[in-house]
N, CA, C and O atoms as a GROMACS GRO file, in nm:
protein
  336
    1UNK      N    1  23.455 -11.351  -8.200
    1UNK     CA    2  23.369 -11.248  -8.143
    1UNK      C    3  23.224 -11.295  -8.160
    1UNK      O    4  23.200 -11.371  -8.254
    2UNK      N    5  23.121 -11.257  -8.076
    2UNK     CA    6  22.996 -11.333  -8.073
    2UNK      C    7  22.900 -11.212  -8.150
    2UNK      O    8  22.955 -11.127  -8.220
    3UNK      N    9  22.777 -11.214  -8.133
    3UNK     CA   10  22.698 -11.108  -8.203
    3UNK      C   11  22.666 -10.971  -8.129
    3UNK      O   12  22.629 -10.865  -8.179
    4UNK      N   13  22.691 -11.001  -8.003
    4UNK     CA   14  22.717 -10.862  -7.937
    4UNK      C   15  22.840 -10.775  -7.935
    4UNK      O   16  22.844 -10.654  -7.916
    5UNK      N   17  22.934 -10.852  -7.958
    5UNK     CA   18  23.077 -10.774  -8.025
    5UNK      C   19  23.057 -10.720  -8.151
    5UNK      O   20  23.086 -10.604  -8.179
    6UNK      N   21  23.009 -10.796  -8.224
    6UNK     CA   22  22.996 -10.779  -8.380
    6UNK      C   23  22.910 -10.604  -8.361
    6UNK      O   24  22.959 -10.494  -8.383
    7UNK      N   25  22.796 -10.630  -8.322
    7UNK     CA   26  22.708 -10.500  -8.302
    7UNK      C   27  22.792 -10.403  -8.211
    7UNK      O   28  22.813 -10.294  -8.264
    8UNK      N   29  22.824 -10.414  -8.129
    8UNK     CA   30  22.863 -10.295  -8.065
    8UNK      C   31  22.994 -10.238  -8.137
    8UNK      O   32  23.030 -10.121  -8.134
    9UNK      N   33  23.065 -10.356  -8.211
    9UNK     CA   34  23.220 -10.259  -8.310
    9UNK      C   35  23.112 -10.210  -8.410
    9UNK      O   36  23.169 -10.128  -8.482
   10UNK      N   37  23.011 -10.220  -8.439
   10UNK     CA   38  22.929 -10.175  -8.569
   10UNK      C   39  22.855 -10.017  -8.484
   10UNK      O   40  22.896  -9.914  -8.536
   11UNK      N   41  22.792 -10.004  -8.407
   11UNK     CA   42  22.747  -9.874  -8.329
   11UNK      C   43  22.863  -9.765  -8.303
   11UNK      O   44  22.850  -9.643  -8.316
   12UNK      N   45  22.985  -9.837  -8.260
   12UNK     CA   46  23.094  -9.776  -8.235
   12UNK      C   47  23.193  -9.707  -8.344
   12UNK      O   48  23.285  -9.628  -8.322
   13UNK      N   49  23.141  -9.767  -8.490
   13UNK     CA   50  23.202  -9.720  -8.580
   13UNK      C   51  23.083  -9.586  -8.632
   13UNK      O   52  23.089  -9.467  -8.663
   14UNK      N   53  23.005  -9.669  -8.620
   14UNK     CA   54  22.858  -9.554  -8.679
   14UNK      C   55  22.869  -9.418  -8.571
   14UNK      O   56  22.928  -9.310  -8.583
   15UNK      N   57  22.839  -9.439  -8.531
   15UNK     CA   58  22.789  -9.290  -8.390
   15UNK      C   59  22.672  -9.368  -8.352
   15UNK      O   60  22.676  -9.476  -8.294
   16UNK      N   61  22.518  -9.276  -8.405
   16UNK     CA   62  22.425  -9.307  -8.420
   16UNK      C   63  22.387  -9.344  -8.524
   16UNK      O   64  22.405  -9.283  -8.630
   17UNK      N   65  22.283  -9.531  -8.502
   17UNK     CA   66  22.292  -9.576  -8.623
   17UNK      C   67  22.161  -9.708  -8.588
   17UNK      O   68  22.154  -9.794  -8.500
   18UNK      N   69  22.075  -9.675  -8.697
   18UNK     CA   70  21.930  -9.766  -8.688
   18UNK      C   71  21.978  -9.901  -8.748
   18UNK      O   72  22.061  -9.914  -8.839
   19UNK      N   73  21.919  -9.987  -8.690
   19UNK     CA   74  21.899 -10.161  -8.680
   19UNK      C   75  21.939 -10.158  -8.863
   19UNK      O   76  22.026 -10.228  -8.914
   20UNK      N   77  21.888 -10.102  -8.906
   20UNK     CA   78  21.938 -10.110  -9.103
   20UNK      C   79  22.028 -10.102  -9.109
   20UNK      O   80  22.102 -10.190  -9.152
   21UNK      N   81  22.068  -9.980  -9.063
   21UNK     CA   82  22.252  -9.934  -9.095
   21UNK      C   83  22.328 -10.040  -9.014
   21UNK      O   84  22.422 -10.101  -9.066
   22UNK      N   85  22.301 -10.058  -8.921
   22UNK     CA   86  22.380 -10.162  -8.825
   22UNK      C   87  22.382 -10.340  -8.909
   22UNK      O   88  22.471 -10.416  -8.870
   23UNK      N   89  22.297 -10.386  -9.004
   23UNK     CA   90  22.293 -10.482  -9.052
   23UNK      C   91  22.389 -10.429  -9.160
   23UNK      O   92  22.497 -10.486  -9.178
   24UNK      N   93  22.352 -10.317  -9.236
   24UNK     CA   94  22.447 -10.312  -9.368
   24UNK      C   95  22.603 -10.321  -9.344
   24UNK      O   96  22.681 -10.376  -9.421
   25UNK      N   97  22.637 -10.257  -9.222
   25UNK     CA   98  22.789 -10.231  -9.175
   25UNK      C   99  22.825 -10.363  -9.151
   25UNK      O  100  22.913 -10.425  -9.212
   26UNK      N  101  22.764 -10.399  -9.074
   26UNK     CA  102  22.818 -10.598  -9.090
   26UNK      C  103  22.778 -10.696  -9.176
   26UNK      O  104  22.815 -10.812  -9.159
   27UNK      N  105  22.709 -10.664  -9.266
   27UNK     CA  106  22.720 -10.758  -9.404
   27UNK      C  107  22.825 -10.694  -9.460
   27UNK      O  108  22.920 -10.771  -9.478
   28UNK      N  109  22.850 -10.543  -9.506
   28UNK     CA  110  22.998 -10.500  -9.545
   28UNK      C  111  23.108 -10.576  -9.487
   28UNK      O  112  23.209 -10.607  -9.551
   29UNK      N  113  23.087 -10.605  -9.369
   29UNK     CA  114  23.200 -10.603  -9.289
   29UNK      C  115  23.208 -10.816  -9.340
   29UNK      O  116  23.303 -10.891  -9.323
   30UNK      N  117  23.133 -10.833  -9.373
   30UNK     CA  118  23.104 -11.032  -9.345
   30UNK      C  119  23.088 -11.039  -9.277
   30UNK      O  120  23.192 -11.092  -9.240
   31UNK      N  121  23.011 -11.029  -9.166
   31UNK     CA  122  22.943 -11.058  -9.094
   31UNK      C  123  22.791 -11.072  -9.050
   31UNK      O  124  22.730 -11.022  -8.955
   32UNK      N  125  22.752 -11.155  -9.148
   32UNK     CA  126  22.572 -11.153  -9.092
   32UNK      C  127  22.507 -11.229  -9.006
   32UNK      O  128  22.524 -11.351  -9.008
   33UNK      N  129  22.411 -11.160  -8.903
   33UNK     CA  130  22.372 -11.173  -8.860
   33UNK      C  131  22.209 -11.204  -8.902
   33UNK      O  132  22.178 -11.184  -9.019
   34UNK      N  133  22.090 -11.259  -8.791
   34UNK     CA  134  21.955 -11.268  -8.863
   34UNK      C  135  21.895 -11.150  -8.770
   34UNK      O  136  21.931 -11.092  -8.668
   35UNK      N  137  21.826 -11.147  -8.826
   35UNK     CA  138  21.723 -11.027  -8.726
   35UNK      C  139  21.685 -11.094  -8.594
   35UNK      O  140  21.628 -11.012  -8.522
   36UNK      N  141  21.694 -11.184  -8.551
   36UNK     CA  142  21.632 -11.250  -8.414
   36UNK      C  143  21.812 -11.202  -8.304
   36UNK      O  144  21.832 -11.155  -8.192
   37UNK      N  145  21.906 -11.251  -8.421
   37UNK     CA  146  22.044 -11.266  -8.318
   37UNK      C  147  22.078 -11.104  -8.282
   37UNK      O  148  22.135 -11.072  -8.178
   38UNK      N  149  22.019 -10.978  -8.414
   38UNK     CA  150  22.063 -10.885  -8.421
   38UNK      C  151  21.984 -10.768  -8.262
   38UNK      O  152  22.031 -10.685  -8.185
   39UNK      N  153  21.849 -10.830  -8.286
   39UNK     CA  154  21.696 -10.792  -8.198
   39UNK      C  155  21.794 -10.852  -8.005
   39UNK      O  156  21.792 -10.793  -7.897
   40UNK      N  157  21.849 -10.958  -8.037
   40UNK     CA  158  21.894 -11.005  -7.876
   40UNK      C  159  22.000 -10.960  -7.835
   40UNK      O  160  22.043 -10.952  -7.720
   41UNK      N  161  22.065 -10.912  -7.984
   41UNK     CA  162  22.232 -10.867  -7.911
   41UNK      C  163  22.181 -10.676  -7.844
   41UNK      O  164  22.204 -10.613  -7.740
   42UNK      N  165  22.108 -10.648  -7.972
   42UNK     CA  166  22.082 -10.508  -7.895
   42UNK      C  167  21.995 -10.494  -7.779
   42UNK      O  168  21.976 -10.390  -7.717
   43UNK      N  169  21.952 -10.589  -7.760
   43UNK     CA  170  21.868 -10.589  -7.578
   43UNK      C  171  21.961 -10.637  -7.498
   43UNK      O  172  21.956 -10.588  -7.385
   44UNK      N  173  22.039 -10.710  -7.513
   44UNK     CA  174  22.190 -10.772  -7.463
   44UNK      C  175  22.251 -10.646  -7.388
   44UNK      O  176  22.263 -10.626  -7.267
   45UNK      N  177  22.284 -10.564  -7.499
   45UNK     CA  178  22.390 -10.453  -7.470
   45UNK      C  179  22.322 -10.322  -7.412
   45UNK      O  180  22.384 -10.265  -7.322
   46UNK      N  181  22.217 -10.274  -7.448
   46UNK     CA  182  22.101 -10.187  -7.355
   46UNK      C  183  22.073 -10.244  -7.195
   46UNK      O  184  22.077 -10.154  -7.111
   47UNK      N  185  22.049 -10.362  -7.152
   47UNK     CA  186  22.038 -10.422  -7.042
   47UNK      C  187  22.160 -10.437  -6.928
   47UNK      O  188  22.157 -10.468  -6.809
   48UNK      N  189  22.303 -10.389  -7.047
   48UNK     CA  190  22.405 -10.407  -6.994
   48UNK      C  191  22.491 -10.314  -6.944
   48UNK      O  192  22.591 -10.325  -6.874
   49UNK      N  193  22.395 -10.155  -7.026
   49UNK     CA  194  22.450 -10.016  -7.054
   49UNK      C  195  22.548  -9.999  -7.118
   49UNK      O  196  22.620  -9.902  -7.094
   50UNK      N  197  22.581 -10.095  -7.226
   50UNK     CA  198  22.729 -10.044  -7.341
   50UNK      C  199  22.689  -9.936  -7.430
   50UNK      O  200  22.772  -9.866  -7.487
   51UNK      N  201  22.527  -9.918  -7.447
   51UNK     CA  202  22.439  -9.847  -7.590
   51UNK      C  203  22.333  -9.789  -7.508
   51UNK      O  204  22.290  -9.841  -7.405
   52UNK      N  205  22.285  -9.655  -7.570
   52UNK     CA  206  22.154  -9.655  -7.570
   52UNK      C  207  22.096  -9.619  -7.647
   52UNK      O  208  22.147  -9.565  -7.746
   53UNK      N  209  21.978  -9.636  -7.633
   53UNK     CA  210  21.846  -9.571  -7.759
   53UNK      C  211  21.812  -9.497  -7.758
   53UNK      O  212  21.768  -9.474  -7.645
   54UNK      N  213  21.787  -9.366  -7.873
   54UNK     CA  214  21.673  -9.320  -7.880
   54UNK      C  215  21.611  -9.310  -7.976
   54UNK      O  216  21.680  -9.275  -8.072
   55UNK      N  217  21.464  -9.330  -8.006
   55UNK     CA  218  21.388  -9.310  -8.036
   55UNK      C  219  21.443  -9.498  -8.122
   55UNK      O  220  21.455  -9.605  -8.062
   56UNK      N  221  21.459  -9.476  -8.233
   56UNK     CA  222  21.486  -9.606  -8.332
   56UNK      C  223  21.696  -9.612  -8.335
   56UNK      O  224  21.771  -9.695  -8.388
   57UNK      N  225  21.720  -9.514  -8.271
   57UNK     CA  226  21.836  -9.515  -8.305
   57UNK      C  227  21.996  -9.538  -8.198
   57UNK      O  228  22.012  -9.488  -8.087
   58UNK      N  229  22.066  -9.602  -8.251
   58UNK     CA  230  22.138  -9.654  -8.123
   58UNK      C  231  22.259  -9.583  -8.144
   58UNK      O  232  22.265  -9.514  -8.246
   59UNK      N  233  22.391  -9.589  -8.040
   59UNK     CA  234  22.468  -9.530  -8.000
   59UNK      C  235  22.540  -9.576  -7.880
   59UNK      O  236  22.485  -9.618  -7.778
   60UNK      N  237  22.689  -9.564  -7.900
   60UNK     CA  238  22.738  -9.615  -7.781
   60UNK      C  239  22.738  -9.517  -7.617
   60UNK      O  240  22.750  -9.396  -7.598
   61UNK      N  241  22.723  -9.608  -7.540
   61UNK     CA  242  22.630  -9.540  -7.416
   61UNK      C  243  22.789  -9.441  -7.380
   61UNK      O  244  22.900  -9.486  -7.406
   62UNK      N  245  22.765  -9.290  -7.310
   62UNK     CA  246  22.834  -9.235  -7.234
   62UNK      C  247  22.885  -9.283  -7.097
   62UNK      O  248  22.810  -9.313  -7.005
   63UNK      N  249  23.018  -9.287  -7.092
   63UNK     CA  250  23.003  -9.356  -6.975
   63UNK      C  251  22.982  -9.283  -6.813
   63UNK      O  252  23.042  -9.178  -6.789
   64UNK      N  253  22.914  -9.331  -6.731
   64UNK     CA  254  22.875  -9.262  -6.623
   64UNK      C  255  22.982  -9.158  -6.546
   64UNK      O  256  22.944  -9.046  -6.510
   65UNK      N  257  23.113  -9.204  -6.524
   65UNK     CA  258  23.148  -9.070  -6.497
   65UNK      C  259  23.204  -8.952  -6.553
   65UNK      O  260  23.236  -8.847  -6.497
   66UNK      N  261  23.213  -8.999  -6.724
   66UNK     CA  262  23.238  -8.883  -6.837
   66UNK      C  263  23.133  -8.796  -6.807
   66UNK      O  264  23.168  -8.681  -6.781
   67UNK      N  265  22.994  -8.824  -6.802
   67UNK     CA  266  22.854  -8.763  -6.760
   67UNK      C  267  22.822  -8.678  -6.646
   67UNK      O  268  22.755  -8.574  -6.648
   68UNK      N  269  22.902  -8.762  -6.499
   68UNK     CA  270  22.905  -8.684  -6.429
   68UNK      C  271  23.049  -8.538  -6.412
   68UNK      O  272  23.054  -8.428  -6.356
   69UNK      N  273  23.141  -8.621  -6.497
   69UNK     CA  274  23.259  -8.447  -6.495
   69UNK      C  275  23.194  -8.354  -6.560
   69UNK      O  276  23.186  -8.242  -6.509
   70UNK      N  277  23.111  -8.390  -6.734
   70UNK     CA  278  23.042  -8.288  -6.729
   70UNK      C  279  22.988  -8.208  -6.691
   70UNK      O  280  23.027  -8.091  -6.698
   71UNK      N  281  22.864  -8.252  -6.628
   71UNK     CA  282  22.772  -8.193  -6.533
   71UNK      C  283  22.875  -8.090  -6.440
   71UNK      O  284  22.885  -7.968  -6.448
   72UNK      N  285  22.931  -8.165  -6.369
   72UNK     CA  286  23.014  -8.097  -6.272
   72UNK      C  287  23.075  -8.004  -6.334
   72UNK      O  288  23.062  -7.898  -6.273
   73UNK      N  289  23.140  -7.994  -6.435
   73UNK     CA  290  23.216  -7.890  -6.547
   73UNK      C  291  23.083  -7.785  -6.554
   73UNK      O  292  23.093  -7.690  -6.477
   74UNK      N  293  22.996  -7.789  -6.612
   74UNK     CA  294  22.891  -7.687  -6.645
   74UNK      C  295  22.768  -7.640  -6.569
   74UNK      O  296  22.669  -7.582  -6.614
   75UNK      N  297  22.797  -7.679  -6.443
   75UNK     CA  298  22.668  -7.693  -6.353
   75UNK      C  299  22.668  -7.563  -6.328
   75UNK      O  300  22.765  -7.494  -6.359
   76UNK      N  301  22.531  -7.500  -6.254
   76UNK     CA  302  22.490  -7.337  -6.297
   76UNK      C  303  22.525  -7.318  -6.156
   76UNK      O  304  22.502  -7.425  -6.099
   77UNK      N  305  22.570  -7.230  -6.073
   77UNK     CA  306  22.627  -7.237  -5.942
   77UNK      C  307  22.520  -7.096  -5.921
   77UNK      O  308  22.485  -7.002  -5.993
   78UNK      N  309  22.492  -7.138  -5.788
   78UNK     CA  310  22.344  -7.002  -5.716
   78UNK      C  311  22.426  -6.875  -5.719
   78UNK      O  312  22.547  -6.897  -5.727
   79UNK      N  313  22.398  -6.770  -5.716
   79UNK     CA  314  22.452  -6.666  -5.706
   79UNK      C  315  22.448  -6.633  -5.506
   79UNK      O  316  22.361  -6.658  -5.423
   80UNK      N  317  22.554  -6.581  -5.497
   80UNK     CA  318  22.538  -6.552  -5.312
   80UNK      C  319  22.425  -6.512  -5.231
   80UNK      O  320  22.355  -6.454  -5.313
   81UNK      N  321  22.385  -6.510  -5.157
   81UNK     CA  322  22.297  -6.429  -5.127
   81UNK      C  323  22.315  -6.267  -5.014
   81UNK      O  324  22.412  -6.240  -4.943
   82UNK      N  325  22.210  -6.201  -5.030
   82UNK     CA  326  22.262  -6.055  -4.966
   82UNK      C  327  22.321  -6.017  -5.048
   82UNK      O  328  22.378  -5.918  -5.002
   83UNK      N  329  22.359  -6.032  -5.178
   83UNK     CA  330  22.414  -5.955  -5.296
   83UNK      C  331  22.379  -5.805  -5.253
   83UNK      O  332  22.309  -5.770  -5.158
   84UNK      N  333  22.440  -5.731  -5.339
   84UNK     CA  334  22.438  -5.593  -5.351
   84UNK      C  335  22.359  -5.551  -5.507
   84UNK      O  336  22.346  -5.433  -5.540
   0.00000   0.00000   0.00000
């Protein structure tokens, strides 16, 4: 497995989980990485949409049409018009 596998089974185990936690889970795991391989795999996988960010913190990305059944599941529907 290369360093973008390594990171994304490490996000995928976490939920949401900052560049720290993501190094500690794979030194637990034996697997270290340096901060340059760790910095390319997570622009790797953001560029690729497996993860996204927010703010400092990563997470494996939703996938686009889980996102859209939602939406579709909860979307606010107009009420008729000429109501009574």
């Amino acid at each position: 497995m290369d360093a973008k596998g390594f990171v994304l089974m490490a996000v995928e185990k976490l939920g949401w989980a900052s560049e720290k936690e993501i190094v500690r889970f794979l030194d637990e795991a034996g697997e270290e990485l340096s901060r340059l391989e760790l910095e390319r795999a997570l622009e790797a996988l953001l560029e690729a949409g497996k993860i996204e960010r927010r703010g400092e913190l990563y997470r494996r990305a939703t996938p686009e049409a889980a996102r859209s059944a939602f939406d579709a599941l909860f979307k606010e529907e107009e009420p008729p018009e000429g109501g009574s």
